[in-house]
matplotlib code that plots the C-alpha trace (Angstrom):
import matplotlib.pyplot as plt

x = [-4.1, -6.7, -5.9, -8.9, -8.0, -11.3, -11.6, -14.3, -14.9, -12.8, -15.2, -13.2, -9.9, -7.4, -4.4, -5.5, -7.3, -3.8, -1.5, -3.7, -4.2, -0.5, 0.0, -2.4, -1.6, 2.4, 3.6, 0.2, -0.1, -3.9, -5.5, -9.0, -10.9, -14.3, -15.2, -17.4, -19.0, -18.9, -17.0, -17.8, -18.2, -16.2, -12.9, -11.9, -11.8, -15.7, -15.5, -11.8, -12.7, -15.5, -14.3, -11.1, -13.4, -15.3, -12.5, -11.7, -14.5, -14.8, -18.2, -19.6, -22.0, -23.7, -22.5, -24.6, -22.8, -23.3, -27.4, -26.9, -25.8, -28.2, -31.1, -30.3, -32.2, -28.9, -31.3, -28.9, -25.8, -23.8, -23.4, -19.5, -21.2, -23.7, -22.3, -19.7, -22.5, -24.0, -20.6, -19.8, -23.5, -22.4, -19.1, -21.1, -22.6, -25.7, -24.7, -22.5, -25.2, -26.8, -24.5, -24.4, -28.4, -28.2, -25.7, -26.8, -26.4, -24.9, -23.4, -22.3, -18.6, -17.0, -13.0, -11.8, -10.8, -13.7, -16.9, -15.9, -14.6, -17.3, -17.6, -20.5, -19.7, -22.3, -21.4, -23.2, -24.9, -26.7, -29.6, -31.0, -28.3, -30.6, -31.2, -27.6, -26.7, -23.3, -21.8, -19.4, -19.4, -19.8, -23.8, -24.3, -22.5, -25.0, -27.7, -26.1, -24.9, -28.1, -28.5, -24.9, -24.7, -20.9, -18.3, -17.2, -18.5, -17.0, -18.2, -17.3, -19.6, -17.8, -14.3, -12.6, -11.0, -12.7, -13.2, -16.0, -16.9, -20.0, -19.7, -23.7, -24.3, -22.5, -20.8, -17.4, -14.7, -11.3, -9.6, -6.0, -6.2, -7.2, -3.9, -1.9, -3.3, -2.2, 1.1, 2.5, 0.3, -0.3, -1.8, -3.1, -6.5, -6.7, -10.6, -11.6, -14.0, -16.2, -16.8, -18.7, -16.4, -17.6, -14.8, -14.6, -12.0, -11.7, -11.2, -9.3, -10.1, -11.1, -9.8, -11.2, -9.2, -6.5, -4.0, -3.8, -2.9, -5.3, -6.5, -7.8, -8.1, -6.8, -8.1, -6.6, -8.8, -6.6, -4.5, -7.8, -6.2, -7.3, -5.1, -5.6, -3.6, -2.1, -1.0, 0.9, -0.5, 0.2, -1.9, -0.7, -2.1, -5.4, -5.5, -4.3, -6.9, -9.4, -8.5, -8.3, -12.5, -13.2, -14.7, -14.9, -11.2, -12.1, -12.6, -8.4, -7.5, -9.2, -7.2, -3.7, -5.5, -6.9, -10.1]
y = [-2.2, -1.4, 0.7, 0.9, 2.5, 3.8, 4.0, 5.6, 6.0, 3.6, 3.3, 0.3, 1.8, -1.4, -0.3, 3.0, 0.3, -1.8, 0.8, 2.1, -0.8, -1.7, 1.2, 0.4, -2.9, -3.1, 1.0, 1.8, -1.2, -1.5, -4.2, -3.7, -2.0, -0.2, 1.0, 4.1, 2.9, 3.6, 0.9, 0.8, 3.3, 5.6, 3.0, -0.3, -3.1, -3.4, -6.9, -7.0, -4.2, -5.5, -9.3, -7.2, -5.4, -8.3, -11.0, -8.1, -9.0, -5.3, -3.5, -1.8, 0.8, 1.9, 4.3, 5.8, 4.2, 1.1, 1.6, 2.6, -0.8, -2.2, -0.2, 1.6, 5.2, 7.3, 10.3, 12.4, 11.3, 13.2, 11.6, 10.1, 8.8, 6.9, 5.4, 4.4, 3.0, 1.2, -0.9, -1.4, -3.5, -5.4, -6.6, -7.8, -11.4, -11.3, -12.7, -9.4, -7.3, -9.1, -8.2, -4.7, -5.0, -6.0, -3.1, -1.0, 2.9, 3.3, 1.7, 1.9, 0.2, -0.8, -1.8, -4.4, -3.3, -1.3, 0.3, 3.8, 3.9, 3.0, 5.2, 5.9, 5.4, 6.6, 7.6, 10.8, 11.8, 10.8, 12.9, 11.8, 8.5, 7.6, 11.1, 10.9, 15.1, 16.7, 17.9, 21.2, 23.5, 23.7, 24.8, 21.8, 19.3, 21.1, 18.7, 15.6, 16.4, 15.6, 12.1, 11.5, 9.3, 8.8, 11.4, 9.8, 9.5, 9.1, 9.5, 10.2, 11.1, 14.1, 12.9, 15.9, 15.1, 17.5, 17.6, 19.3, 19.7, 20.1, 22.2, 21.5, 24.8, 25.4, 23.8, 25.2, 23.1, 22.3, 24.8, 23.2, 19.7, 20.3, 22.9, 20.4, 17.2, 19.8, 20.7, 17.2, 15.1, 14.1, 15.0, 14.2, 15.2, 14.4, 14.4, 16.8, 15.2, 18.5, 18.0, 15.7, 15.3, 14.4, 13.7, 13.1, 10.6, 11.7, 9.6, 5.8, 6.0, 9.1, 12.2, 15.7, 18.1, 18.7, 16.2, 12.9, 10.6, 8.2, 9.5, 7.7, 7.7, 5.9, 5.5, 4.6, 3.9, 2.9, 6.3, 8.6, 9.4, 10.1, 10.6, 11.3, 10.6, 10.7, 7.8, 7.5, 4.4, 3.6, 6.7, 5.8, 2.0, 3.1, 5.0, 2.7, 0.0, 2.7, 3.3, -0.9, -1.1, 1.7, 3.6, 7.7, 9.0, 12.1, 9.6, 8.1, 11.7, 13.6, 10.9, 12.5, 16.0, 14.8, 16.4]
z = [5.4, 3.4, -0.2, -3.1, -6.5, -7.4, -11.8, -13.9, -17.4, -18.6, -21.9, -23.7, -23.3, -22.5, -23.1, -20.6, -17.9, -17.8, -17.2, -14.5, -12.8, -12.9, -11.4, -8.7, -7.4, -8.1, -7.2, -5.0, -3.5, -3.9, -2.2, -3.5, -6.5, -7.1, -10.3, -11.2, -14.4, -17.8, -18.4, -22.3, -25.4, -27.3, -27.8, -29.3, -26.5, -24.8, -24.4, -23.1, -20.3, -19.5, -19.1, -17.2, -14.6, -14.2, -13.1, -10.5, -8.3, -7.2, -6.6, -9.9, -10.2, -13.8, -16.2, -19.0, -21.7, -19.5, -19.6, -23.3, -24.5, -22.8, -23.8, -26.6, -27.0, -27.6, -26.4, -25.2, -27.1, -30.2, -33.3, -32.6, -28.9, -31.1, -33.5, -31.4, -28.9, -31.7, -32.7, -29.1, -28.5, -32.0, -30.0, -26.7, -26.1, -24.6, -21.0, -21.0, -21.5, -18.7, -16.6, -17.3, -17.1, -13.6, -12.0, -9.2, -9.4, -6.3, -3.4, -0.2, -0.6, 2.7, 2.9, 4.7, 8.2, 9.2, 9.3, 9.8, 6.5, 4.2, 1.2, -1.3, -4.9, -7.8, -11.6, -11.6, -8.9, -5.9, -5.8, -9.2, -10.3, -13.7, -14.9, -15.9, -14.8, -15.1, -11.6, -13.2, -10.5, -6.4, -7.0, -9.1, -6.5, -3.4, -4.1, -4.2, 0.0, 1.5, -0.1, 0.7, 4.3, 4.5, 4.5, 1.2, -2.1, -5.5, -9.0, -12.2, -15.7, -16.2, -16.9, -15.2, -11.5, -8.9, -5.4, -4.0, 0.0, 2.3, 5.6, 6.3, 5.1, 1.2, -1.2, -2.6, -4.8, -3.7, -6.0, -4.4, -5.2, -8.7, -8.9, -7.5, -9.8, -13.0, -11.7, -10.2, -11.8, -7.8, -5.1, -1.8, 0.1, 4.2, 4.3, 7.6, 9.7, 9.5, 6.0, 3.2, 0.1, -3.7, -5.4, -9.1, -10.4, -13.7, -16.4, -17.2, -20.8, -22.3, -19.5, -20.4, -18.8, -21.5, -19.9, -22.0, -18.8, -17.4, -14.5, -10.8, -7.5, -4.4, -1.1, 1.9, 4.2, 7.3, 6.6, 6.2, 2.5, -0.6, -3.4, -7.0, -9.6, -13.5, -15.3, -18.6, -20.8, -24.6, -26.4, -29.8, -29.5, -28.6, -31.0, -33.7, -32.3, -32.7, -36.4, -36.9, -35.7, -38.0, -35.5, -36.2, -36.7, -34.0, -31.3, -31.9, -32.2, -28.8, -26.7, -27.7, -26.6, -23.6, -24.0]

ax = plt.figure().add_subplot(projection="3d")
ax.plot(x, y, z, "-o")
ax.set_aspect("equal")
plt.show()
């Protein structure tokens, strides 16, 4: 049996990555991990994620914030994304950064038990993975389908969980799954073989959709299953670790808004 939780965004959240990841291995019974990027910025734990993610063993692609730390132009950041930037590189050794240096921008990820089942995983988008763009609608996802060579792939940069599908010809969003996600915090998508899916995650660490919960994805690979899912984590000691690192007091207080 082969189950993956696939994370994004977790962007030093630790008391958001345990939860999740708890959830994943002892009530999802995850066997194996791939994480989306963005593993650091905004919160108060870089180094703890980052040593986390890393004694996972699980294939990691680059995140913005990732390539920020490492080379640090804050070009397209706000001022809370940069200043927060700027004390998360302070809190890094420089064989971390390393590390984060030497990530790909996409892979090809392929679960134990077969082939067939590989999957593409990217943090923003295929088509152009280090100009860093925003996939909000269906006519923004269209472009990313004819780089896409597995029925597969999963990203994140947004930090809202959406599923959008290929039929060879258009593009159109799964307006179902995200209905479901916000009613049940649950739901369940049985890829058709006549489609491509790009399915955002959503957000570990810092979720944008006006829902507080930690956010991921599980795929089950044996099954032909993908679900998404909300998970409740400790909001108030994030935020309270926040407010101990002195970072900006807006960044503690979007996480109990979810947006």
């Amino acid at each position: 049996m082969s189950r993956t939780a696939i994370i994004s965004d977790i962007h030093s959240n630790y008391h958001a990555i345990y939860a999740v990841m708890t959830d994943a291995f002892e009530h999802e019974r995850c066997t194996e991990v791939a994480c989306l990027g963005d593993i650091v910025g905004y919160n108060a734990y870089p180094s703890t994620c980052l040593d986390y993610i890393r004694q996972l063993n699980c294939p990691v692609v680059k995140g913005n914030h990732d390539e920020e730390v490492v080379n640090p132009r804050y070009e397209k950041m706000n001022d809370l994304a940069r200043e927060a930037m700027e004390w998360t590189v302070r809190q890094l050794s420089e064989e971390q950064l390393q590390w984060l240096a030497r990530l790909q921008y996409q892979r090809i990820v392929r679960p134990s038990g077969g082939g067939a089942s590989s999957f593409t995983i990217v943090h923003s988008t295929l088509d152009q993975p280090k100009a860093w763009n925003y996939i909000i609608n269906a006519n923004d996802a269209a472009g990313n389908f004819s780089r896409q060579f597995s029925q597969l792939c999963f990203h994140g940069h947004t930090h809202v969980p959406k599923v959008y599908m290929w039929d060879g010809r258009h593009s159109v969003e799964d307006f179902d799954v995200k209905h479901r996600l916000v009613m049940n915090g649950y739901t369940e998508l049985q890829p058709d073989p006549r489609f491509k899916y790009f399915i955002n995650v959503g957000s570990v660490g810092q979720p944008r959709d006006n829902d507080p919960r930690a956010c991921y994805a599980i795929y089950d690979s044996d099954a032909n299953l993908v679900i998404l899912k909300r998970v409740e984590y400790d909001i108030a000691g994030a935020q309270a670790a926040i407010a101990e690192a002195g970072l900006p007091s807006y960044l503690a207080e979007r996480l109990g808004r979810g947006c």
